[in-house]
NUZALO-283500 format. One record per residue (C-alpha): residue number from 1; residue in one letter; x, y, z. Coordinates in steps of 0.25 Angstrom, whole numbers, plus 5000, padded with zeros to 4 digits. Layout:
<pts>
 seq type    x    y    z
 NUM    A    X    Y    Z
...
</pts>
This chain:
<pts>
 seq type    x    y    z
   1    X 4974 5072 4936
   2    X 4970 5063 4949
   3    X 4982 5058 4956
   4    X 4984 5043 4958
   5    X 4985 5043 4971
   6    X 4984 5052 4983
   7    X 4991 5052 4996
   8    X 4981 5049 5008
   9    X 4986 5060 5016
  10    X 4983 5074 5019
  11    X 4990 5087 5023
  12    X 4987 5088 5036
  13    X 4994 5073 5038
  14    X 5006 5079 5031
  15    X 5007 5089 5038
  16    X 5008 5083 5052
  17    X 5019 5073 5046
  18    X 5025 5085 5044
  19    X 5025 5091 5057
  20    X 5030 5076 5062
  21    X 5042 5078 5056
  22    X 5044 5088 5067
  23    X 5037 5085 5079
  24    X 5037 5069 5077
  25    X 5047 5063 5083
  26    X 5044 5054 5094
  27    X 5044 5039 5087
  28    X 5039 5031 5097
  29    X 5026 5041 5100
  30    X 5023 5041 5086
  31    X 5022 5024 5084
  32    X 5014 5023 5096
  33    X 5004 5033 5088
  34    X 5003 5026 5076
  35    X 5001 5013 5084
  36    X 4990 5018 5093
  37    X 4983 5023 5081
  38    X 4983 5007 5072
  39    X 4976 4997 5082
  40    X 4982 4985 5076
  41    X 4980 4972 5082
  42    X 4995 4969 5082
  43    X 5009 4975 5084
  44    X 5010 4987 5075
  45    X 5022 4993 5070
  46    X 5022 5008 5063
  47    X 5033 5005 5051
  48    X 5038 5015 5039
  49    X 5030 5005 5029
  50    X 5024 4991 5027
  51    X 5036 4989 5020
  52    X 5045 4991 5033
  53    X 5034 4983 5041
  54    X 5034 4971 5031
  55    X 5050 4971 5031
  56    X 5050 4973 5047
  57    X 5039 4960 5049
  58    X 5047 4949 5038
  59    X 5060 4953 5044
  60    X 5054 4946 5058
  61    X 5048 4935 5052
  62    X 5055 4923 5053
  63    X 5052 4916 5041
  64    X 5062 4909 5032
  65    X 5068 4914 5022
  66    X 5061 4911 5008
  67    X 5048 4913 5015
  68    X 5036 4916 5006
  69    X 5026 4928 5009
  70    X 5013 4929 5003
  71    X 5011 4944 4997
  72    X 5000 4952 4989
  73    X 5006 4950 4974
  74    X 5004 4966 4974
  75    X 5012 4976 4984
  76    X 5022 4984 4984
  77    X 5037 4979 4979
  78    X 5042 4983 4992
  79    X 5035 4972 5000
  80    X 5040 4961 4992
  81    X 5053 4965 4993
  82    X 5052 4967 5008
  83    X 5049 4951 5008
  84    X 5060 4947 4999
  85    X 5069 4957 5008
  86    X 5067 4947 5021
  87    X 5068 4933 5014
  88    X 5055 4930 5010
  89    X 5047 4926 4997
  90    X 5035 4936 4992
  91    X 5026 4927 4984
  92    X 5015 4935 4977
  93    X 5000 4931 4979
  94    X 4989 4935 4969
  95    X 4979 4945 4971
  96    X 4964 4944 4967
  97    X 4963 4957 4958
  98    X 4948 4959 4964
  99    X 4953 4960 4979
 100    X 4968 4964 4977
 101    X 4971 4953 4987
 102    X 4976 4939 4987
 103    X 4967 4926 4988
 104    X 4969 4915 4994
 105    X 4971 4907 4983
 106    X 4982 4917 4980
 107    X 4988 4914 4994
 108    X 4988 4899 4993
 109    X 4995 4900 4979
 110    X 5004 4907 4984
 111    X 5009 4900 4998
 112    X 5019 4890 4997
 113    X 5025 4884 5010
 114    X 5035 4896 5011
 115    X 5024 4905 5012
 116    X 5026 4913 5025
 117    X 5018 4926 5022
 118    X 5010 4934 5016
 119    X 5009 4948 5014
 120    X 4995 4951 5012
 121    X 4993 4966 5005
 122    X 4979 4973 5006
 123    X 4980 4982 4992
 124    X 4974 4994 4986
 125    X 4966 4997 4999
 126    X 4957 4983 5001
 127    X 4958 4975 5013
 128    X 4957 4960 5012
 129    X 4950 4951 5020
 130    X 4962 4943 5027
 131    X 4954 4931 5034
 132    X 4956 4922 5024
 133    X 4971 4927 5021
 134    X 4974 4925 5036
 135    X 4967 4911 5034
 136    X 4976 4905 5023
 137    X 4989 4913 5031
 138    X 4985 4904 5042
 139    X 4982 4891 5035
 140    X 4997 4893 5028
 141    X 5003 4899 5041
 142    X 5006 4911 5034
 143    X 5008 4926 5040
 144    X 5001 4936 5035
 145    X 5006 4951 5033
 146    X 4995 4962 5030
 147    X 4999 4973 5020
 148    X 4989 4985 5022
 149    X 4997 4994 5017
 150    X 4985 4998 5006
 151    X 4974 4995 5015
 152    X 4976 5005 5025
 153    X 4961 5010 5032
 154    X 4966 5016 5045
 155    X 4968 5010 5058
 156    X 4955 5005 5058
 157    X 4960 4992 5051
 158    X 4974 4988 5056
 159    X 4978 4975 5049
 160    X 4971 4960 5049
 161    X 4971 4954 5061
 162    X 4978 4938 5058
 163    X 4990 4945 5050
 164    X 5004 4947 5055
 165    X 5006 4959 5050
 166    X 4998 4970 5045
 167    X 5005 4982 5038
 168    X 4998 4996 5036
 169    X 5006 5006 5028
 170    X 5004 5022 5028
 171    X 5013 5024 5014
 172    X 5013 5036 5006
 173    X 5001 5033 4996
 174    X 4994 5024 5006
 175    X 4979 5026 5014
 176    X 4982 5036 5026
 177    X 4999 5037 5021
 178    X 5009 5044 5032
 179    X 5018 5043 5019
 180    X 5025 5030 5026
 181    X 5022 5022 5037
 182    X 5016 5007 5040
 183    X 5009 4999 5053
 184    X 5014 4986 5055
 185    X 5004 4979 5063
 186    X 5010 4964 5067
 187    X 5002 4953 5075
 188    X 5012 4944 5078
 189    X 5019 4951 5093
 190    X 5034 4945 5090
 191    X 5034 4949 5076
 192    X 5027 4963 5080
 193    X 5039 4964 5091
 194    X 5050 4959 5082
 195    X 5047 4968 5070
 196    X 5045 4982 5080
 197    X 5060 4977 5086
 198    X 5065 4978 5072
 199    X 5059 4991 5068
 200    X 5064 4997 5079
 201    X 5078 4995 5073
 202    X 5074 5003 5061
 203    X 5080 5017 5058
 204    X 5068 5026 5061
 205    X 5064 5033 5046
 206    X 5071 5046 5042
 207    X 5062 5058 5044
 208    X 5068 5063 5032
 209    X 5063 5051 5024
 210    X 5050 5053 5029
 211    X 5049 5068 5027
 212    X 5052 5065 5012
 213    X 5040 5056 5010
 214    X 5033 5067 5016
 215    X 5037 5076 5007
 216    X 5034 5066 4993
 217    X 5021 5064 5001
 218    X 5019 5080 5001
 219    X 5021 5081 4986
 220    X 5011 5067 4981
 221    X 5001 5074 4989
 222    X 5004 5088 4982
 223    X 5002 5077 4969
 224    X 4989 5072 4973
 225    X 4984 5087 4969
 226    X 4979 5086 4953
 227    X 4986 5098 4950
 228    X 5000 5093 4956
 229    X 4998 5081 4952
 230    X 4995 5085 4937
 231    X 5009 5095 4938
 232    X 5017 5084 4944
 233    X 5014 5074 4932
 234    X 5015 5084 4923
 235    X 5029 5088 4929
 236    X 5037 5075 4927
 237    X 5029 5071 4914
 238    X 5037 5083 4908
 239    X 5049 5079 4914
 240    X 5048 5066 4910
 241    X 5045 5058 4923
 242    X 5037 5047 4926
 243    X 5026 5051 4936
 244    X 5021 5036 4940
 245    X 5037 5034 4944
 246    X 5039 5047 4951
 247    X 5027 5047 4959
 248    X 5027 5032 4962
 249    X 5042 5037 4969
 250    X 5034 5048 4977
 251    X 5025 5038 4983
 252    X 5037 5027 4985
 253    X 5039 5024 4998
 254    X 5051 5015 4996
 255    X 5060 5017 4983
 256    X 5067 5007 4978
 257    X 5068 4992 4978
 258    X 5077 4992 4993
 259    X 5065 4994 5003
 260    X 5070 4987 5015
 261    X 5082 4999 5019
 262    X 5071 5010 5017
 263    X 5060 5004 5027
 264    X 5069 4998 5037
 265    X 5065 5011 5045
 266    X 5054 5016 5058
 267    X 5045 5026 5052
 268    X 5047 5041 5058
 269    X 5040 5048 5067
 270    X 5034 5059 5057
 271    X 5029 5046 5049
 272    X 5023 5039 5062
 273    X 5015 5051 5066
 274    X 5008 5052 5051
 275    X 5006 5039 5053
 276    X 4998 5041 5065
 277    X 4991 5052 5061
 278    X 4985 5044 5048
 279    X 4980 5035 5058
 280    X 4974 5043 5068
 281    X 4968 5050 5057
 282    X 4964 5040 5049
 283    X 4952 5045 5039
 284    X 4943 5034 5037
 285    X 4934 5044 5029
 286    X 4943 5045 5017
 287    X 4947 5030 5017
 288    X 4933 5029 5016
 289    X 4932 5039 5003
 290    X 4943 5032 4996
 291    X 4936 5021 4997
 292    X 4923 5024 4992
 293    X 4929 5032 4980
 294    X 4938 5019 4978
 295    X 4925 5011 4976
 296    X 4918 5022 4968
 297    X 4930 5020 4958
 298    X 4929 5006 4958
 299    X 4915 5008 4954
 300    X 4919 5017 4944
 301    X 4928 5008 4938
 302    X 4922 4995 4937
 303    X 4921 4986 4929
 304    X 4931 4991 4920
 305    X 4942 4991 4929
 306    X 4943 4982 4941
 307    X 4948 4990 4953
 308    X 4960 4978 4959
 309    X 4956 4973 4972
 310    X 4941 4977 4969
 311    X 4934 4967 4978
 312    X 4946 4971 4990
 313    X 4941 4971 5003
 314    X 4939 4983 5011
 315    X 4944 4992 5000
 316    X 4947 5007 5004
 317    X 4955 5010 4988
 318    X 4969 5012 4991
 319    X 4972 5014 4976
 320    X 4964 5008 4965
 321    X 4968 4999 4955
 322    X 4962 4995 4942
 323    X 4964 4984 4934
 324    X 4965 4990 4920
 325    X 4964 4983 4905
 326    X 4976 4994 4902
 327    X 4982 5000 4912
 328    X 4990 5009 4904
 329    X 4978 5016 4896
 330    X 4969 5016 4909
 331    X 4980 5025 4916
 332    X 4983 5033 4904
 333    X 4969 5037 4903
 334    X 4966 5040 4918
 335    X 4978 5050 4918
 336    X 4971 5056 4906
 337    X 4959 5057 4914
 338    X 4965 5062 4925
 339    X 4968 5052 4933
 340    X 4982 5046 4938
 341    X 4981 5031 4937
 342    X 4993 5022 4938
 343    X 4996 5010 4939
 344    X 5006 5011 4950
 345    X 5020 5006 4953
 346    X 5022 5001 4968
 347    X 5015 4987 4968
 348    X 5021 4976 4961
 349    X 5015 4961 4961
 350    X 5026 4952 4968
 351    X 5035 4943 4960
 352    X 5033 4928 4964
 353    X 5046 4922 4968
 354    X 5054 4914 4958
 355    X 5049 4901 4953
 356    X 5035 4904 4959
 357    X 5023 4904 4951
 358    X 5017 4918 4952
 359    X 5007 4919 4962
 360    X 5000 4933 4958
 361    X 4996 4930 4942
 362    X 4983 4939 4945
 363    X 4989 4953 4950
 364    X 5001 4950 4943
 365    X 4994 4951 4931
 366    X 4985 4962 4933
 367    X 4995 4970 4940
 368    X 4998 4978 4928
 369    X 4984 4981 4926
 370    X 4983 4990 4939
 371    X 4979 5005 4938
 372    X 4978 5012 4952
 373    X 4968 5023 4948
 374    X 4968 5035 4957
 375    X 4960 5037 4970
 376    X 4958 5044 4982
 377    X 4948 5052 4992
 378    X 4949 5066 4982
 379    X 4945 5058 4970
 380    X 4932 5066 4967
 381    X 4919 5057 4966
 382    X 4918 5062 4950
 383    X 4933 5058 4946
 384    X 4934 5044 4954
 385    X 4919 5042 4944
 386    X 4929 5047 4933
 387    X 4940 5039 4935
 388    X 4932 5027 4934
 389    X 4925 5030 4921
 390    X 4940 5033 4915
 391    X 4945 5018 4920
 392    X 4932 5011 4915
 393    X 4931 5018 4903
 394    X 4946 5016 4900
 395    X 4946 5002 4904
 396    X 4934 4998 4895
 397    X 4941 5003 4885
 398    X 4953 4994 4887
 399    X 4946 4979 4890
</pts>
């Protein structure tokens, strides 16, 4: 069976981390690294993860409490929470299904006078044109805050230039990982200088900590194997455990619903000379595979299942979610076919706050229609053909 996912790192880079954890020590010497290697055209701060980035930047703002901020309806659980952590408001706004970004007519439905913020997410691996987002944030005197966490194409492409914020992460499952890690890059110099001074009165991140995410990283690669990966599903079916759940943990950065304690820490110095490596060593040339076999599946695929974010701008395939008539049947009959589709478990659409209208109808209601079908640079020619014969044929079948 293919794996649904596998991690974008190879040997050789885990092995130099591993040698970090014995001759890395020197903290300072490794940040000015990683800066030299990102050319932003701001203040960039090297973080344990967009999370500790996001709760660094609201904590220096000084909007009122009961501020509203403007988020991609789809993200992670942890970012709204971050927002409600500080006092503000996250108010969902919709996505068009065909880029996997918000419209304006989205934005302006959903800014009230309260609206402060907005956190704008580029998702699945497409990168949006901000002009006219930057244009409305303007008219409404609005700050914007990039999340580029999915949209990662090496240092090449540092962030928008008119955003306050832009937040690169290098997370476990993410393009070029260092199994942890985020660039802050921040445009406004008294913020910049006010979140570095209170980063700097963070407890610097266990070694130990680290070298456990080494070692889950260690065995998903081992897992990205077909045999391994065959064994290990085999292994907890007979004893009775469900695989989306156990691997979903592997890959968690971040358990449980009290994030703030967990990312209130400086990444260490094994973590900041991975990071640095990934950077300097950046390969273009399989960015640029993955994205070719991306639109080969999209060909593949169409027009019986609509890929999410099919017209996205700049799209280099992250993952690669589908829209399905049933969802449930289309998984079950890749898995038969060899291929490990799922419909994942680490996004969630935001909750608009009580008494509101709901602001994100559309991806609300297609959410639970996303399969992410598997896909990656190894994916031979032959079998990506074949995985889109398996999702048209299946989804014909279901209309």
């Amino acid at each position: 069976m293919w794996p649904r996912k596998r991690l974008d790192i190879g040997w050789l880079d885990m092995a130099s981390l591993r040698a970090a954890f014995v001759f890395r020590w020197n903290r300072r010497r490794a940040t000015a690294n990683v800066l030299d290697a990102w050319p932003a055209d701001g203040q960039t701060l090297p973080t344990m993860s967009v999370r500790s980035g996001l709760h660094l930047i609201l904590g220096q703002l000084d909007w009122p409490r009961g501020s509203e901020i403007l988020m991609s309806a789809m993200t992670i659980p942890d970012m709204a929470r971050i927002v409600r952590h500080h006092g503000f408001v996250p108010v969902p706004v919709d996505l068009d299904l065909n880029t996997a970004a918000p419209t304006l007519e989205s934005l302006e439905q959903a800014t009230t006078p309260l609206t402060r913020g907005l956190i704008f997410a580029h998702l699945f691996g497409t990168r949006s044109n901000m002009t006219p987002v930057l244009d409305f944030a303007k008219r409404h005197d609005i700050e914007v805050l990039e999340d580029c966490a999915q949209a990662f194409t090496g240092p090449d492409w540092t962030g928008t230039p008119g955003c306050l914020a832009s937040m690169f992460s290098f997370g476990t499952i993410k393009t070029s990982t260092a199994l942890g890690g985020a660039l802050v890059t921040i445009r406004d110099a008294e913020l910049a200088n006010a979140v570095i001074r209170e980063h700097d009165n963070w407890p610097v991140q266990r070694r130990l900590s680290f070298a456990s995410r080494f070692a889950r990283a260690c065995l998903m690669k081992l897992l990205a194997y077909r045999p391994m990966f065959f064994a290990f599903r085999l292994t907890l079916s007979l004893c009775r455990r469900n695989f989306d759940h156990v691997l979903n943990n592997f890959a968690r950065g971040f358990p449980g619903a009290d994030v703030v304690p967990q990312i209130e820490r400086r990444p260490c110095t094994p973590l900041l000379a991975l990071m640095c490596r990934r950077l300097l060593r950046f390969d273009s040339e399989t960015l640029a595979r993955r994205t070719a076999i991306g639109e080969r599946l999209r060909c593949a695929t169409r027009p019986a299942a609509a890929l999410l974010g099919h017209q996205g701008d700049n799209h280099t395939f992250w993952v690669f979610p589908v829209l399905s008539h049933d969802p449930q049947s289309l998984i079950s009959r890749l898995r038969h076919e060899g291929f490990d589709a799922t419909q994942g478990a680490s996004m969630e659409i935001i909750v608009p706050p009580d008494g509101r209208a709901d602001t994100a109808t559309t991806i609300r209601t297609a959410f639970d229609r996303i399969v992410y079908l598997p896909l990656y640079v190894s994916l031979p020619d032959k079998e990506v053909q074949r995985l889109g014969c398996v999702v048209s044929e299946q989804e014909a079948g279901s209309r």
